[in-house]
N, C-alpha and C positions, 0 to 999 in steps of 0.2 A: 306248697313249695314245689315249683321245677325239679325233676327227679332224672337223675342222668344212670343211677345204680339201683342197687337193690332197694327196698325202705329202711327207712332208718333200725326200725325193728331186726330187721333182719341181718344188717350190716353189725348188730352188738352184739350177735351171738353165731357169726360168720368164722371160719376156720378154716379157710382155703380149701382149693381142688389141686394146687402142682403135688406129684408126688414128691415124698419125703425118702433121703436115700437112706436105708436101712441104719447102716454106719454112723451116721451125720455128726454124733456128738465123738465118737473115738477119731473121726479123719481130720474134725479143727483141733481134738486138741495134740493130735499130731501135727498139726501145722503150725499153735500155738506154742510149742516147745520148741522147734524149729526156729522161730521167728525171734522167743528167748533167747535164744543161742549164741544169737547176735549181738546182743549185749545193748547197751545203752550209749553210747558214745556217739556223738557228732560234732559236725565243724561251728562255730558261729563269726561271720562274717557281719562283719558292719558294714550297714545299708546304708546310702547316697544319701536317702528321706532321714531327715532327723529332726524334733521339735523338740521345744523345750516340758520337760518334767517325762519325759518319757525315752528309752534306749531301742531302736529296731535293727535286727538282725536280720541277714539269709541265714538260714540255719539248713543243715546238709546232713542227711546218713545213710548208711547201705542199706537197703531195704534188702528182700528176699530175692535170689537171684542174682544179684550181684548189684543192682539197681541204684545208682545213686538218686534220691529224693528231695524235694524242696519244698521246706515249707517259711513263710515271712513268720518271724518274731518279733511281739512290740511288749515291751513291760517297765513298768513304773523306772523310772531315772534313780530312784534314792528305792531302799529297801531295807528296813531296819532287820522285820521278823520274816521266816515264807510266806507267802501271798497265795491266793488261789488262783487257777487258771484254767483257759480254757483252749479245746482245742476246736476247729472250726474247719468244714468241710464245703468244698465246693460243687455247684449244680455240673452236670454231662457236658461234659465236651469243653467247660469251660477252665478258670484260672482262681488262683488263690484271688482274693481281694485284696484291694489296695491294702501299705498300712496307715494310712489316714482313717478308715473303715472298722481298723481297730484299736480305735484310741478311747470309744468309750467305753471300754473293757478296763483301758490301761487308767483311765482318770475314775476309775470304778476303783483299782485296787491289785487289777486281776493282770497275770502276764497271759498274752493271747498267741497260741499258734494256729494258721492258717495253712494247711497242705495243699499243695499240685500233686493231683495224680496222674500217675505215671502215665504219659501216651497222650495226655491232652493239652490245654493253653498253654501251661507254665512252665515250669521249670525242669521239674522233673523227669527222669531217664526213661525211655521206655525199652528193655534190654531186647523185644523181638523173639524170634527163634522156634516159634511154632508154625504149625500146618494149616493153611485157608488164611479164611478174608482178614485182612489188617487197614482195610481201608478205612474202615469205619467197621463200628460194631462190638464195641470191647462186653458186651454181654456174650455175645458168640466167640470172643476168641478165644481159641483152645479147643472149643467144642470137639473138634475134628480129631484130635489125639486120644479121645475116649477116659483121659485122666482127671479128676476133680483138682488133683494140683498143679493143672497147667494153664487152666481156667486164670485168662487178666484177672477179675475180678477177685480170685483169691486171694491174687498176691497185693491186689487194694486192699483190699477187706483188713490183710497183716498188718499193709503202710499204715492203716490210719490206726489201726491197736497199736504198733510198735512208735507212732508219733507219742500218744497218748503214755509208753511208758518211760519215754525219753523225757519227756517235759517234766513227767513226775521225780525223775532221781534229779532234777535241776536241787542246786541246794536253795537257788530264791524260792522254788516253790513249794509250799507246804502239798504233799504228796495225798493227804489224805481228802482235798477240798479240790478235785482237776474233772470237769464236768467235758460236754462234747455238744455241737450242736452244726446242724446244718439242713437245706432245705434242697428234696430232689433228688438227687445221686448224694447232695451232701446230708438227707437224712434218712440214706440206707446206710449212712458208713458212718454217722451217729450210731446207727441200731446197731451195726458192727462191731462198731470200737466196744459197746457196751458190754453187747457180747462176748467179746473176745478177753476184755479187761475188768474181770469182777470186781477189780478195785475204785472202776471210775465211780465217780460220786454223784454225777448229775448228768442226766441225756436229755435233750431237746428236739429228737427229728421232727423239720418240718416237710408235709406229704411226701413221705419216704418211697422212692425209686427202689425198683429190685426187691417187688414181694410177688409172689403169687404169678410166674409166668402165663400157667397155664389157663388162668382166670383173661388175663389180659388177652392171648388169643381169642378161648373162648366171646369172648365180649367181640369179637371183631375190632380190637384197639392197637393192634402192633402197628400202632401209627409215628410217626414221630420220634421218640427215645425209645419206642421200643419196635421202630421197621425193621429191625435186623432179624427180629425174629420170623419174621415173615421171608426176608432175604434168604435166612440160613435154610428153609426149607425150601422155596422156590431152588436154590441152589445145588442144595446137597442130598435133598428128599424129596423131588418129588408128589411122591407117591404116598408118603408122610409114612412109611412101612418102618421108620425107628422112630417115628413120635413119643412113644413111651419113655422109650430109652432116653431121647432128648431131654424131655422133661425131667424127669429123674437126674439125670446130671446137673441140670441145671439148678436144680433142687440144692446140691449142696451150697452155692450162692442167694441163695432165697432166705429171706432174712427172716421169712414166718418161721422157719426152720431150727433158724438161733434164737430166736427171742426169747424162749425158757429160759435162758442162761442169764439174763438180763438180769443184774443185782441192783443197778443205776435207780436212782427216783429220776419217772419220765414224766416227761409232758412232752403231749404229741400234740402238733396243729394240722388242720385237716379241712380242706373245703370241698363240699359234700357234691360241687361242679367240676369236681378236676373231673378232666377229657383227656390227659397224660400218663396219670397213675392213677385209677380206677379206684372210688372209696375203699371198695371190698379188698382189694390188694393191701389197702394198706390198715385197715381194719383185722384182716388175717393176719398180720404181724402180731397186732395190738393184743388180739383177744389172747394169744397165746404167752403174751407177757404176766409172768406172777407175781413181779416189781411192784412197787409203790407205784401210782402211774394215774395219768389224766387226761384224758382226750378234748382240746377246745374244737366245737365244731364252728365252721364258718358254711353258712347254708348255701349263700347265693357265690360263692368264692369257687375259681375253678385253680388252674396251675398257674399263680400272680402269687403279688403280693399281700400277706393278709394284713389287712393297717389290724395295727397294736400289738401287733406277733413281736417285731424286735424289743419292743417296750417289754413284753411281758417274759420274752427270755431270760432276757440280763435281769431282771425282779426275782424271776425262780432263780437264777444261777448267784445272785449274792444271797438268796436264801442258806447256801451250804454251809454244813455244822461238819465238823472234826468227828 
């Protein structure tokens, strides 16, 4: 087999190199009570797209900041008992999916929410208001302020938890069967959600974005979704003389970092070619999950599509038991 990382041997008992911020588990769940705070409540607007046996919404809430958020709602037309559902994360820089996309969620059973993160394709608000690059780079933004809470990606990291517990006080859906799934950036903000929401019931990241910066450096990879990293020091370092320091902050968004928290039964997919996000990054996540949990590897698969992955999602996620 073609070997783009570590060997396989080594990638199962791999545990990252970015440093871990001392604090890491007291500063989310300062952020996670914050995020509570805000309550459950959002808008739903009925969507233009309409088919029959099926109702789809824009669905609207204030994220952290003041942020209004957007995510597509589609669920079953008729509803006798709550239903399970799911909520569903988008790859970088990209947009919610169609709701046609998720109708076989809805003819499954399941109400499906789909988030925009804030600052990309879709919908949702990006409120601004920090120091440095905003052109691109939402892993860097923030950096410059020296605070872990001003960091984009935290206030992602809350949107897609606080999606997850908005869907769950819906009275259609049965609160205890609300799974998460996404591939990219939308399977670091699976690993998140999970993290942040003990209660979720089912996670799915697929090759999970935003593990292990410092490995990706290392590797010479800050290519593509992760060139900002390379930016942010060309830019603001030089000389790399707060390297450590970088790392370390960046630490508190690194999902190898949360995934002890992970209560969720996971299934992780992973192709052992990806040139985007590095096996071993996302491997470092994995090993450190204590969850129920299962890694499908795809050998010759890099950052594409895995055939049978969607097939085998929606199979684990109508697995969920009460």
């Amino acid at each position: 087999m073609p070997m783009l990382d570590m060997p396989l041997s080594q990638l199962k008992t791999y545990m990252g190199i970015n440093p871990c911020p001392p604090d890491i588990d007291a500063f989310w769940d300062r952020q996670v009570q914050a995020m509570e705070a805000l309550g459950t409540d959002c808008e739903l607007i009925e969507a233009d797209f309409q088919v029959p046996g099926a109702k789809c919404y824009h669905l609207y809430f204030t994220g952290m900041g003041g942020a209004r958020v957007h995510a597509k709602l589609a669920m079953p037309a008729d509803i006798a008992a709550p239903v399970p559902a799911i909520c569903i994360y988008h790859g970088y820089a990209g947009a919610s999916p169609e709701f046609s996309s998720l109708l076989s969620y809805v003819q499954a059973g399941f109400a499906a929410a789909a988030m925009d993160c804030r600052g990309q394709g879709g919908l949702s608000e990006d409120k601004g208001g920090v120091i440095g690059n905003t052109l691109h780079g939402h892993i860097i933004r923030g950096l410059a302020e020296g605070d872990p809470a001003k960091l984009l990606f935290t206030q992602i990291f809350l949107d897609a938890a606080q999606l997850a517990r908005i869907v769950m006080a819906m009275p259609e859906v049965d609160e205890r069967r609300v799974g998460a799934t996404g591939a990219s950036q939308g399977g670091a903000l699976t690993l998140a959600c999970a993290a942040l929401t003990p209660t979720l019931n089912r996670a799915a990241p697929v090759y999970p974005f935003l593990c292990d910066y410092q490995r990706v450096w290392e590797m010479d990879m800050a290519l593509d979704a992760y060139a900002e990293l390379r930016d942010y020091f060309r830019r603001y370092d030089p000389l790399h003389e707060h390297e450590t320091e970088t790392f370390t902050l960046l630490g508190y968004i690194d999902n190898q970092h949360i995934a002890h928290r992970i209560r969720a039964k996971t299934l992780m997919l992973t192709g052992l070619m990806d040139n985007i996000c590095p096996p071993s990054t996302q491997f470092a996540a994995y090993n450190k999950m204590t969850c129920d949990k299962q890694m499908i590897l795809y050998p010759d698969f890099a950052h594409e599509n895995l055939p049978g992955g969607g097939d085998r999602i929606l199979q684990f996620m109508l697995g969920m038991q009460p």
